[in-house]
ChimeraX commands (.cxc) that place a marker at each C-alpha (Angstrom):
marker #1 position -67.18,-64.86,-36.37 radius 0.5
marker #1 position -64.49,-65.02,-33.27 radius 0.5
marker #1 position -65.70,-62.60,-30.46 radius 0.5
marker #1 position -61.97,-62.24,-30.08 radius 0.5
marker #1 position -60.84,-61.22,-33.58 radius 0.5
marker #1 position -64.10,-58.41,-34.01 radius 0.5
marker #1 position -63.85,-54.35,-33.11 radius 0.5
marker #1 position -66.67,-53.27,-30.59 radius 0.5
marker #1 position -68.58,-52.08,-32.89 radius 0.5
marker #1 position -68.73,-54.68,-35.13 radius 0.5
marker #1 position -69.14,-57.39,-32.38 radius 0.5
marker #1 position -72.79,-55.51,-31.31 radius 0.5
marker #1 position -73.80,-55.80,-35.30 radius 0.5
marker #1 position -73.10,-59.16,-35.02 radius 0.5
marker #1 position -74.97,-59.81,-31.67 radius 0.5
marker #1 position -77.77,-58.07,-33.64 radius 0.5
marker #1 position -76.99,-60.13,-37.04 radius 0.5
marker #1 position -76.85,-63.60,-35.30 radius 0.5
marker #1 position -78.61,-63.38,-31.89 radius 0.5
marker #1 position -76.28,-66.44,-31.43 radius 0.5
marker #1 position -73.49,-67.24,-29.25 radius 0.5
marker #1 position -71.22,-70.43,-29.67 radius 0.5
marker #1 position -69.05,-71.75,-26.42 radius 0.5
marker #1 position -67.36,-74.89,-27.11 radius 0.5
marker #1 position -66.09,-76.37,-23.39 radius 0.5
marker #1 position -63.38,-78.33,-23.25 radius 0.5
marker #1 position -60.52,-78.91,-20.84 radius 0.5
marker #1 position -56.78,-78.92,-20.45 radius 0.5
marker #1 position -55.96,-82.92,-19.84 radius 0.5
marker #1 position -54.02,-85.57,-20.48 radius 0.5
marker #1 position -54.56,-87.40,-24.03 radius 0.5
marker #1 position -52.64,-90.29,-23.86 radius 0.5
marker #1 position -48.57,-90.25,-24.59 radius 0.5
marker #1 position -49.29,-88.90,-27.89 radius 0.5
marker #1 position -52.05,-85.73,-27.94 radius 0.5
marker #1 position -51.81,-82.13,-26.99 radius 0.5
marker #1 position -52.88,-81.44,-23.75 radius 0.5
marker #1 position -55.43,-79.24,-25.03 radius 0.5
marker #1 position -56.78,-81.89,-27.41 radius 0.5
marker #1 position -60.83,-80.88,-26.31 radius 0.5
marker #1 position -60.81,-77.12,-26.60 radius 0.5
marker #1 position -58.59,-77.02,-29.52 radius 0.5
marker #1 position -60.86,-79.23,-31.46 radius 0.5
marker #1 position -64.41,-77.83,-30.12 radius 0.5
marker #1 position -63.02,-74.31,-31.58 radius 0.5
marker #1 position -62.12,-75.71,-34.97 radius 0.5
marker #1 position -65.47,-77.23,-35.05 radius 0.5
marker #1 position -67.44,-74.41,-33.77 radius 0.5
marker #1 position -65.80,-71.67,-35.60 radius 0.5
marker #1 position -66.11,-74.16,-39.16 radius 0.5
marker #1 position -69.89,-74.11,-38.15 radius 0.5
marker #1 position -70.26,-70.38,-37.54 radius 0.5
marker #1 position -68.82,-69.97,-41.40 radius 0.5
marker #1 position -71.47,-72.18,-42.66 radius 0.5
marker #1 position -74.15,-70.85,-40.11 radius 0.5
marker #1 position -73.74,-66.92,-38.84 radius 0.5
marker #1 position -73.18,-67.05,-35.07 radius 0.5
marker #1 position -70.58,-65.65,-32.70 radius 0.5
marker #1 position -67.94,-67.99,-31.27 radius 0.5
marker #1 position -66.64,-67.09,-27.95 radius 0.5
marker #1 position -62.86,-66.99,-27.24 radius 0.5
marker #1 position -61.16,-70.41,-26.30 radius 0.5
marker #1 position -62.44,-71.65,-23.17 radius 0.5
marker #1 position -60.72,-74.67,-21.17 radius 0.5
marker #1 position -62.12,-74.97,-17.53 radius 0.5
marker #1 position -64.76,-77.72,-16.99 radius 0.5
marker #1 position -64.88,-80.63,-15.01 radius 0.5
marker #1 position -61.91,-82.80,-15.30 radius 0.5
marker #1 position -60.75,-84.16,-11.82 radius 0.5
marker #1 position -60.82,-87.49,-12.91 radius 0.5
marker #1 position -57.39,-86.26,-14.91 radius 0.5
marker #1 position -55.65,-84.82,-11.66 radius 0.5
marker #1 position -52.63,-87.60,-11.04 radius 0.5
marker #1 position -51.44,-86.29,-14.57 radius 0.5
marker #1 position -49.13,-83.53,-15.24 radius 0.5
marker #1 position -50.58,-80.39,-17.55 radius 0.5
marker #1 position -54.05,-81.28,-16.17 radius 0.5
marker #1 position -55.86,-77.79,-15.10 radius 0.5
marker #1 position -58.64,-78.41,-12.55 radius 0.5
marker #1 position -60.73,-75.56,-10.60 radius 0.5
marker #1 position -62.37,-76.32,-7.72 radius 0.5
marker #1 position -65.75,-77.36,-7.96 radius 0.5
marker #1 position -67.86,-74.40,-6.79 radius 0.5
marker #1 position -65.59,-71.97,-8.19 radius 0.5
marker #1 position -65.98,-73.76,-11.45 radius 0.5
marker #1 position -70.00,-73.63,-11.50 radius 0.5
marker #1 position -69.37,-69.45,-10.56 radius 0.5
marker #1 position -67.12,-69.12,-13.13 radius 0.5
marker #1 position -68.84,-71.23,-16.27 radius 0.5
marker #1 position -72.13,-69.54,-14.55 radius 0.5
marker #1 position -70.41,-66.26,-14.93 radius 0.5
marker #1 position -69.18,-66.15,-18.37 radius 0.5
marker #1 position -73.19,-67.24,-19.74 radius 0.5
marker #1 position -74.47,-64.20,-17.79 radius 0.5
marker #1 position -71.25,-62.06,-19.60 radius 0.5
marker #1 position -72.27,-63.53,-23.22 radius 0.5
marker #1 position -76.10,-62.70,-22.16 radius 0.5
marker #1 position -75.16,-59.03,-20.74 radius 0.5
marker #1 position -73.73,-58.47,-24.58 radius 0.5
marker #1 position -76.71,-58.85,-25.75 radius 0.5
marker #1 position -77.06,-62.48,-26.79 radius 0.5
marker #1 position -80.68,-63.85,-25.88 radius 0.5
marker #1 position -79.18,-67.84,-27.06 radius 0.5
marker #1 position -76.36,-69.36,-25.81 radius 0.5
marker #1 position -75.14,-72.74,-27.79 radius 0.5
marker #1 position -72.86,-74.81,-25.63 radius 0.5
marker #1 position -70.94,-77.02,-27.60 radius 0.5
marker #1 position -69.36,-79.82,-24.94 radius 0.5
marker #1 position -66.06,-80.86,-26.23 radius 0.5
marker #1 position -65.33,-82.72,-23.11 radius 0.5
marker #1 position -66.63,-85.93,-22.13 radius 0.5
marker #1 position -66.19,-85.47,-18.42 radius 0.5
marker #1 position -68.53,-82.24,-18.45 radius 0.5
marker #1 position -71.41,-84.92,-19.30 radius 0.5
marker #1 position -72.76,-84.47,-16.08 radius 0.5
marker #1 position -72.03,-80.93,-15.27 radius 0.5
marker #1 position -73.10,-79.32,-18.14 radius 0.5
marker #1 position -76.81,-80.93,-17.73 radius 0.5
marker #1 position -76.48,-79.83,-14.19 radius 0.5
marker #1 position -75.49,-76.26,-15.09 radius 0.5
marker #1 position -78.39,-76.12,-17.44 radius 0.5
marker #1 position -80.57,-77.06,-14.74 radius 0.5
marker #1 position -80.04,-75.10,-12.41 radius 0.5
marker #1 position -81.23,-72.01,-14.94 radius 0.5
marker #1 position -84.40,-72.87,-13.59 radius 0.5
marker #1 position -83.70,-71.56,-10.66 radius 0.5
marker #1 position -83.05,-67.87,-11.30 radius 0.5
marker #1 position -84.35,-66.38,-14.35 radius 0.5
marker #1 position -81.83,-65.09,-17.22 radius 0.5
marker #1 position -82.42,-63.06,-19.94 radius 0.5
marker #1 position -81.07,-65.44,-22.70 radius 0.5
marker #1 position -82.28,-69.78,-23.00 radius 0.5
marker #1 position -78.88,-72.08,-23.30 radius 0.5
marker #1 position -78.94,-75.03,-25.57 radius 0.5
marker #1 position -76.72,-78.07,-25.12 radius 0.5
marker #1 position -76.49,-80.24,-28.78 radius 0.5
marker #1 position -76.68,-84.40,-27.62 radius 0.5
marker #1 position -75.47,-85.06,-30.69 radius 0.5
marker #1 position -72.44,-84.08,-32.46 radius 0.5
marker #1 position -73.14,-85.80,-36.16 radius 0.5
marker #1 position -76.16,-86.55,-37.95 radius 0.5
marker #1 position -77.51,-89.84,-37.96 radius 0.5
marker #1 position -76.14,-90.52,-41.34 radius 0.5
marker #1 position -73.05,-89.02,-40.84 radius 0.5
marker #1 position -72.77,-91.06,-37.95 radius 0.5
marker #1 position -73.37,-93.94,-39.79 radius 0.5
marker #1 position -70.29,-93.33,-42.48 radius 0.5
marker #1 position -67.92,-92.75,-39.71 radius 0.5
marker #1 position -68.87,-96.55,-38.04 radius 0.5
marker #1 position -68.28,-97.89,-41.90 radius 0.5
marker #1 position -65.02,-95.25,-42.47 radius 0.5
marker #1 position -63.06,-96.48,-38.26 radius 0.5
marker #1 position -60.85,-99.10,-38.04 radius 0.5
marker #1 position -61.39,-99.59,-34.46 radius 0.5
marker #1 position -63.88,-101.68,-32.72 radius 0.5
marker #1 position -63.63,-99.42,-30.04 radius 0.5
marker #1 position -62.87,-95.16,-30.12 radius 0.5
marker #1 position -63.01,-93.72,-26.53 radius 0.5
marker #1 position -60.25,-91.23,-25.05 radius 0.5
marker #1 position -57.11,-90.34,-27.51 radius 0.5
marker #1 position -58.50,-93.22,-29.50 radius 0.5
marker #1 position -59.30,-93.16,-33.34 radius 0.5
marker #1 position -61.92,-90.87,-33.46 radius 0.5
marker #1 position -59.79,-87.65,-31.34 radius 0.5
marker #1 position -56.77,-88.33,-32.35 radius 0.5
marker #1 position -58.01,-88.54,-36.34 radius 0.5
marker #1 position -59.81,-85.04,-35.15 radius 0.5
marker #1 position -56.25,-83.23,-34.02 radius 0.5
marker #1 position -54.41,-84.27,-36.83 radius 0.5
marker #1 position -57.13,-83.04,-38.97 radius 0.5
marker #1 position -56.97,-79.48,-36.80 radius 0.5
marker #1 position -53.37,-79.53,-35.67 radius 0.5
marker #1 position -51.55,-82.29,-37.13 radius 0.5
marker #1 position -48.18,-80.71,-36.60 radius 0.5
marker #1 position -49.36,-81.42,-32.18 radius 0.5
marker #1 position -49.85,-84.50,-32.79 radius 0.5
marker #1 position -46.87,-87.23,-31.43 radius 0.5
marker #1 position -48.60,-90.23,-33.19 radius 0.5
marker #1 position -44.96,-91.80,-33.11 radius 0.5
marker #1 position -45.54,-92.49,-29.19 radius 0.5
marker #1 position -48.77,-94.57,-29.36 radius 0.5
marker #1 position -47.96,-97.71,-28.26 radius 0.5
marker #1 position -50.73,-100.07,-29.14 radius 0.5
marker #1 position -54.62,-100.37,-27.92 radius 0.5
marker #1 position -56.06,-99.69,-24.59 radius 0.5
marker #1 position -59.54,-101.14,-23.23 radius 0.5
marker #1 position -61.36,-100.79,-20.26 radius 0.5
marker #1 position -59.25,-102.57,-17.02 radius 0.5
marker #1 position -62.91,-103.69,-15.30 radius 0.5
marker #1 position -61.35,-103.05,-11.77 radius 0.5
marker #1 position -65.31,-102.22,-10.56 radius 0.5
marker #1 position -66.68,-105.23,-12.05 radius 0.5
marker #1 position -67.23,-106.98,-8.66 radius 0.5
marker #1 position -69.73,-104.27,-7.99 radius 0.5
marker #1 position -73.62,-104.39,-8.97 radius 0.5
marker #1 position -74.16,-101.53,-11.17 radius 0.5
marker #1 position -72.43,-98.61,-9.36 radius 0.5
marker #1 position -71.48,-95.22,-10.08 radius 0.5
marker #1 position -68.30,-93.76,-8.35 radius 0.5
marker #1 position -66.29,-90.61,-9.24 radius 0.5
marker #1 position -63.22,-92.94,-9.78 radius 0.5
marker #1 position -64.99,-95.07,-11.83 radius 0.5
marker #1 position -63.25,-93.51,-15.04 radius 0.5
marker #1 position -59.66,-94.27,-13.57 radius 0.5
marker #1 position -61.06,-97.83,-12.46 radius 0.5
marker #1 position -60.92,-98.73,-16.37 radius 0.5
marker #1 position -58.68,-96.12,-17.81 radius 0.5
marker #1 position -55.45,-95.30,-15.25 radius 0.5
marker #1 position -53.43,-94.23,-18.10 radius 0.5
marker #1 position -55.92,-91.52,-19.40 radius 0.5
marker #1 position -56.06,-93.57,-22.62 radius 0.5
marker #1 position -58.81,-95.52,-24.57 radius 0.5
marker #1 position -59.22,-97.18,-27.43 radius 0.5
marker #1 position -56.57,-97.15,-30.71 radius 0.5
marker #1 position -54.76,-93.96,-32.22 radius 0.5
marker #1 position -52.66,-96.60,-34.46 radius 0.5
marker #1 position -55.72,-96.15,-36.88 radius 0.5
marker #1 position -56.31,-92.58,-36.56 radius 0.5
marker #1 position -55.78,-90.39,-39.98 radius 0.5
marker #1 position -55.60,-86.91,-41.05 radius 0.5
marker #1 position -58.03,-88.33,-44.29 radius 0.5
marker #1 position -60.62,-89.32,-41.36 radius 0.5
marker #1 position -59.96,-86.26,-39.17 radius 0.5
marker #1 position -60.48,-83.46,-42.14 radius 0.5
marker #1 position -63.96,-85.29,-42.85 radius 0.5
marker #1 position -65.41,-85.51,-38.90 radius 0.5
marker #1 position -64.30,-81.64,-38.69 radius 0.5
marker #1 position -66.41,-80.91,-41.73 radius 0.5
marker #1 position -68.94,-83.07,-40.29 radius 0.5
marker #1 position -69.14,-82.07,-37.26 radius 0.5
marker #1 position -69.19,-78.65,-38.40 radius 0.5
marker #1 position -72.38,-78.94,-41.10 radius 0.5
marker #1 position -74.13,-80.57,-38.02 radius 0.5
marker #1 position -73.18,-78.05,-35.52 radius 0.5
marker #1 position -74.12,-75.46,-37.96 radius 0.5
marker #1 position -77.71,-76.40,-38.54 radius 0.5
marker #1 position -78.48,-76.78,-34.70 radius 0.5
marker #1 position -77.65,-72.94,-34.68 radius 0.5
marker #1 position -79.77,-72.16,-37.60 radius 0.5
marker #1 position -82.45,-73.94,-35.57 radius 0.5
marker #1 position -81.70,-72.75,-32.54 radius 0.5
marker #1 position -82.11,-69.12,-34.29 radius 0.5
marker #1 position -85.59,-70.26,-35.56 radius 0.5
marker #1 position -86.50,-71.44,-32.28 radius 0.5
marker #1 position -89.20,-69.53,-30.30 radius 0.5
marker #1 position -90.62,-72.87,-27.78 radius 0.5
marker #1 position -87.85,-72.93,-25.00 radius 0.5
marker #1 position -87.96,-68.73,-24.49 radius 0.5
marker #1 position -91.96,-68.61,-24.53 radius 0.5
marker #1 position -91.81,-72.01,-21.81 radius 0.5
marker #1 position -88.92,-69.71,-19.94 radius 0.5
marker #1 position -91.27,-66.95,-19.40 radius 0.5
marker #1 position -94.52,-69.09,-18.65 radius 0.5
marker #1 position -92.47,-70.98,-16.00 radius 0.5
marker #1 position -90.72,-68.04,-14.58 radius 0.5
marker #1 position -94.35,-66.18,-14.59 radius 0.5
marker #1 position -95.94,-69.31,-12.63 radius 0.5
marker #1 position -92.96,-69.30,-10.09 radius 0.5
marker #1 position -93.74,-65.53,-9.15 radius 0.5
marker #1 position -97.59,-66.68,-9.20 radius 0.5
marker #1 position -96.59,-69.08,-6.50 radius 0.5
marker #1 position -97.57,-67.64,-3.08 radius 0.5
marker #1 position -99.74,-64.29,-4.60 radius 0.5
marker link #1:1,2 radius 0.2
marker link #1:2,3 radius 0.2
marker link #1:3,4 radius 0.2
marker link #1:4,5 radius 0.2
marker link #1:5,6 radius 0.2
marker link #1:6,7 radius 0.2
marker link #1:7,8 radius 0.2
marker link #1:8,9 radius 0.2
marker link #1:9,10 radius 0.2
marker link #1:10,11 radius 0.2
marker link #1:11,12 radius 0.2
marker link #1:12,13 radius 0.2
marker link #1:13,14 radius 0.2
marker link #1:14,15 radius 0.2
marker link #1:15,16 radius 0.2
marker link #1:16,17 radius 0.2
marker link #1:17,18 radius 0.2
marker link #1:18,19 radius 0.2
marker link #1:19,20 radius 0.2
marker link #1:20,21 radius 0.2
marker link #1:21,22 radius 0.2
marker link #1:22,23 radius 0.2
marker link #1:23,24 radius 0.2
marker link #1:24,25 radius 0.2
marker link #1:25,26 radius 0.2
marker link #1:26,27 radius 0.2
marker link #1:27,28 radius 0.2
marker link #1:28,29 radius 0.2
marker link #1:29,30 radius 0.2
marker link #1:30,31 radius 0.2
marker link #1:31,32 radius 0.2
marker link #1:32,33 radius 0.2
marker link #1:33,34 radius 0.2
marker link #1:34,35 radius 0.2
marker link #1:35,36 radius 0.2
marker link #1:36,37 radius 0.2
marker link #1:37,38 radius 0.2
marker link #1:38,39 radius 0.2
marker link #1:39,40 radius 0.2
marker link #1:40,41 radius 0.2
marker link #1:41,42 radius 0.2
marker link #1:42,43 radius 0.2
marker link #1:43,44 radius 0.2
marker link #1:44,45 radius 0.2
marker link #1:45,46 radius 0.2
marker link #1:46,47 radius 0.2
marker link #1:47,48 radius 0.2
marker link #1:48,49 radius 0.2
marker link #1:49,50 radius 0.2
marker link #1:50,51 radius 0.2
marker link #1:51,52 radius 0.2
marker link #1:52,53 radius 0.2
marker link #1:53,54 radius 0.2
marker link #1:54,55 radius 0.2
marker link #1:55,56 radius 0.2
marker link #1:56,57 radius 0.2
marker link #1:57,58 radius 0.2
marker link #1:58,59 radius 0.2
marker link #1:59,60 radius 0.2
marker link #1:60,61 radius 0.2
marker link #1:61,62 radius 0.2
marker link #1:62,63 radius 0.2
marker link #1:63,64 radius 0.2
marker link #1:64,65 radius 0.2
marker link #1:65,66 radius 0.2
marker link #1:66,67 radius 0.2
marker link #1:67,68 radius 0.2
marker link #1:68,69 radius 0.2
marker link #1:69,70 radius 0.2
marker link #1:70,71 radius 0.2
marker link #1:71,72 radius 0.2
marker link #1:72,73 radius 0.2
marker link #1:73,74 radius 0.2
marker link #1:74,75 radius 0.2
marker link #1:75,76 radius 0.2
marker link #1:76,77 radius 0.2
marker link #1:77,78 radius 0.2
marker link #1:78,79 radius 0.2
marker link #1:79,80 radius 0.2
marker link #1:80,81 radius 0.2
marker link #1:81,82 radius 0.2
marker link #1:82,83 radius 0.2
marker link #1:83,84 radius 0.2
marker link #1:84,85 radius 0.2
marker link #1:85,86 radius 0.2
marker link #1:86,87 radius 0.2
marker link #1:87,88 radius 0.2
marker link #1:88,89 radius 0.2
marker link #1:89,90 radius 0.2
marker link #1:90,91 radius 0.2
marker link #1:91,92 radius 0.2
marker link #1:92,93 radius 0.2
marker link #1:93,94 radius 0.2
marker link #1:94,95 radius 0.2
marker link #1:95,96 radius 0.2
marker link #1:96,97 radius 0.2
marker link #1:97,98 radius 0.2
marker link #1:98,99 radius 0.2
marker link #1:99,100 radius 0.2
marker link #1:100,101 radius 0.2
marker link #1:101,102 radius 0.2
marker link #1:102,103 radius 0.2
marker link #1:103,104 radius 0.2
marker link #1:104,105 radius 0.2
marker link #1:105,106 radius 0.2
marker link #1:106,107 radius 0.2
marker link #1:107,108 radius 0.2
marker link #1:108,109 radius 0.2
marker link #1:109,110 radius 0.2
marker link #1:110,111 radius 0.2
marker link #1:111,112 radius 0.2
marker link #1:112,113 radius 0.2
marker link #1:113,114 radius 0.2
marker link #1:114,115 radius 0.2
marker link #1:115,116 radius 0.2
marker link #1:116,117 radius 0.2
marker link #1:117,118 radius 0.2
marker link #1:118,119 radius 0.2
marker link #1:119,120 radius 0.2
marker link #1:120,121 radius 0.2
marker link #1:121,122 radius 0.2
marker link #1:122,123 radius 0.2
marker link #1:123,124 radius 0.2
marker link #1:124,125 radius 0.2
marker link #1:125,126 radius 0.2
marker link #1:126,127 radius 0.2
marker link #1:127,128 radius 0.2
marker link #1:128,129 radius 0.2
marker link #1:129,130 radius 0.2
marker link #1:130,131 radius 0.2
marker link #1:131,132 radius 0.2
marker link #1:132,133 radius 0.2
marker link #1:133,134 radius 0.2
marker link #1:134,135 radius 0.2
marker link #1:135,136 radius 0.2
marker link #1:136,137 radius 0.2
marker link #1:137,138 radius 0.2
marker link #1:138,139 radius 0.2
marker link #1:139,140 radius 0.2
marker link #1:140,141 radius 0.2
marker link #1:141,142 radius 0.2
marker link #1:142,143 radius 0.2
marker link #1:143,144 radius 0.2
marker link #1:144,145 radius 0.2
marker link #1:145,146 radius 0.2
marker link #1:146,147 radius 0.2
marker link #1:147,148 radius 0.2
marker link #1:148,149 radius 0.2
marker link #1:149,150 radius 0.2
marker link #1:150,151 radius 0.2
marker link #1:151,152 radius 0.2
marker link #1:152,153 radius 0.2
marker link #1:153,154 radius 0.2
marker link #1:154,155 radius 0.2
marker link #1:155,156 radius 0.2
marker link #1:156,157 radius 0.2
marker link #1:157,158 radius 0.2
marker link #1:158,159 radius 0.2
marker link #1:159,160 radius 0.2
marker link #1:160,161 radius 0.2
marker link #1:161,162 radius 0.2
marker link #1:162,163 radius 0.2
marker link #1:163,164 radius 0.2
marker link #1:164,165 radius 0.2
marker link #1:165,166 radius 0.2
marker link #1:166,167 radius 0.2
marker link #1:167,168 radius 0.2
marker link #1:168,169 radius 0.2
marker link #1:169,170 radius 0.2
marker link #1:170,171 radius 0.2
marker link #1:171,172 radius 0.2
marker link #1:172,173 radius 0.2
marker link #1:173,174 radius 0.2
marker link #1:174,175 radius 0.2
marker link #1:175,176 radius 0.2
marker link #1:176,177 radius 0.2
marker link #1:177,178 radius 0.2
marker link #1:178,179 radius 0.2
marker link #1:179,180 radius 0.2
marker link #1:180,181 radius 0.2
marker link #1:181,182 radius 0.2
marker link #1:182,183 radius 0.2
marker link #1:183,184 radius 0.2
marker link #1:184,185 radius 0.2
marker link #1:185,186 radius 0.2
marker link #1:186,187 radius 0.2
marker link #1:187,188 radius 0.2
marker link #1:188,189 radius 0.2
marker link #1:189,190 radius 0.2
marker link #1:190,191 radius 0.2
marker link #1:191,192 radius 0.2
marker link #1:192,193 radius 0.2
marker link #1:193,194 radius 0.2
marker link #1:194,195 radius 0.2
marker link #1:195,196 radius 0.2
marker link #1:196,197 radius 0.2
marker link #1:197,198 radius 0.2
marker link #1:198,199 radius 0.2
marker link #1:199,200 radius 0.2
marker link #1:200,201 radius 0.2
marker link #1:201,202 radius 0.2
marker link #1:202,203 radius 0.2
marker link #1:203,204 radius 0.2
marker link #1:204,205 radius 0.2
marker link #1:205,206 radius 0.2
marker link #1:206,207 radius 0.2
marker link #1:207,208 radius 0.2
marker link #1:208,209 radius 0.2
marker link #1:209,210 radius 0.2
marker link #1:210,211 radius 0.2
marker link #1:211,212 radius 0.2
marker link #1:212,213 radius 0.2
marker link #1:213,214 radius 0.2
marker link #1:214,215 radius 0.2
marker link #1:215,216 radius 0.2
marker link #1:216,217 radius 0.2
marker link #1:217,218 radius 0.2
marker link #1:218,219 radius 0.2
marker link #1:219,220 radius 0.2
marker link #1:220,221 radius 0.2
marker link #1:221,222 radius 0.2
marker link #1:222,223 radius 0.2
marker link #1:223,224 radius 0.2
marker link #1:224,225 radius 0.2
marker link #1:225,226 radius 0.2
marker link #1:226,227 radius 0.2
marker link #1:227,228 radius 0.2
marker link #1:228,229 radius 0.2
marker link #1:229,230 radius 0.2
marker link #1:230,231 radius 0.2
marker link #1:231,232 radius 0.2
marker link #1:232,233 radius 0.2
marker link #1:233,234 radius 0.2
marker link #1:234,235 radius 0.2
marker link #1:235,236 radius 0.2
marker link #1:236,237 radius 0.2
marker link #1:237,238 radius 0.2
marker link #1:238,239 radius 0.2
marker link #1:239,240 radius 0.2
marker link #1:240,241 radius 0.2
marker link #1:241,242 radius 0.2
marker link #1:242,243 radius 0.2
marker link #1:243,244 radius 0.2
marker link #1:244,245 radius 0.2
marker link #1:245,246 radius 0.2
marker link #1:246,247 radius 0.2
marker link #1:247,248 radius 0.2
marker link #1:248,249 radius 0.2
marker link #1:249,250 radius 0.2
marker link #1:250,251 radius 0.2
marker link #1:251,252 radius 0.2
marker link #1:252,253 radius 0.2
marker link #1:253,254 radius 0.2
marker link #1:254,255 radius 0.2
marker link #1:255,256 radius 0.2
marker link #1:256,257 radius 0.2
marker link #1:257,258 radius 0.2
marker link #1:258,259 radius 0.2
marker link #1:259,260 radius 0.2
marker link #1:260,261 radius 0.2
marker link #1:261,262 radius 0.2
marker link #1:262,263 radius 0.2
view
């Protein structure tokens, strides 16, 4: 179900029904010379509203702010600044939970939100909420996993590569400008002089052209199958996320201990 498409009173049956939000955050960037600009959200929906047919839950409307500032030389790209983007993201989880949903699934669509969804998470420990968010690490099964590494062409998938650009033109093929990908891009090693470092520009450092791996590979045939797969796996987490009582009855011991502290 699409939060979006539902009357009022059939959205609070379905917060009853499900319990279950969906969010899938992705981000408005550049994809390459050949992919939407909107390549994460616009997949992340298709997968999360496939799921929530297979598996009841209640997607919320397309989202596209999330950390992305590694994309901001590139025209299209839509950034927010960085505190106003925790408020915001922050925000819309306390809107889902004031409608009544006690679980929040956050499906991450972008790679760049690796760290600031974790972060976000975190940081739920420090006020308590009435609703537990879940962040999937995984976005196919083992197995399925497995057939995609025997099913890609590429020895290496990375940003606009194979694997997303298969994904659009299995959601939007008719976005896709597959007639503009020029060949293979891999990583330019401009930081390898460096011990092991981490730097914000480290993404730039290997990728200036907001492009990795090879799209000459990618297929609708490949893309239709990772959207179902993706899907199926997405839509068991929420089953078990339903199921789950552990991470609300920790919530409420550690929230209890915290007011403990000091009495």
């Amino acid at each position: 179900m699409q939060w979006e498409e539902l009357t009022s009173a059939d959205f609070a049956k379905a917060v009853q029904e499900t319990g279950v939000c969906v969010i899938a955050l992705g981000v408005v960037e550049k994809h390459g010379d050949h992919l939407p600009l909107g390549t994460d959200y616009l997949n992340g929906q298709a997968i999360a509203c496939r799921a929530a047919e297979i598996e009841p839950a209640v997607v919320f409307p397309p989202f596209y702010f999330g950390q992305i500032y590694e994309a901001r030389c590139f025209p299209g790209t839509i950034t927010i600044a960085p505190r106003l983007l925790f408020d915001l993201v922050q925000g819309v989880f306390d809107e889902i939970g004031r409608n009544g949903f006690k679980k929040i699934v956050v499906l991450n669509a972008h790679g760049g939100n690796s760290a600031f969804l974790p972060f976000l998470a975190q940081c739920a420990l420090w006020e308590e909420k009435p609703y537990s968010i879940y962040i999937p690490q995984r976005h196919l099964s083992p197995e399925r996993e497995t057939e995609w590494e025997e099913m890609a062409e590429a020895p290496y998938g990375g940003h606009g590569g194979e694997r997303e650009s298969s994904l659009i033109l299995g959601t939007y093929s008719d976005l896709a400008r597959m007639d503009r990908v020029e060949g293979a891009s891999l990583p330019r090693g401009r930081m390898k002089g460096l011990p092991p470092t981490y730097s914000g520009i480290w993404w730039y450092a290997d990728y200036p052209e907001h492009y990795a791996g090879d799209a000459r590979v990618a297929t609708r045939e490949k893309g239709e199958k990772l959207l179902q797969w993706e899907a199926e796996y997405l839509a068991e987490y929420i089953a078990a996320v339903k199921a789950d009582e552990v991470i609300p009855a920790l919530r409420e011991e550690f929230f209890r201990r915290v007011r403990e502290v000091g009495a």
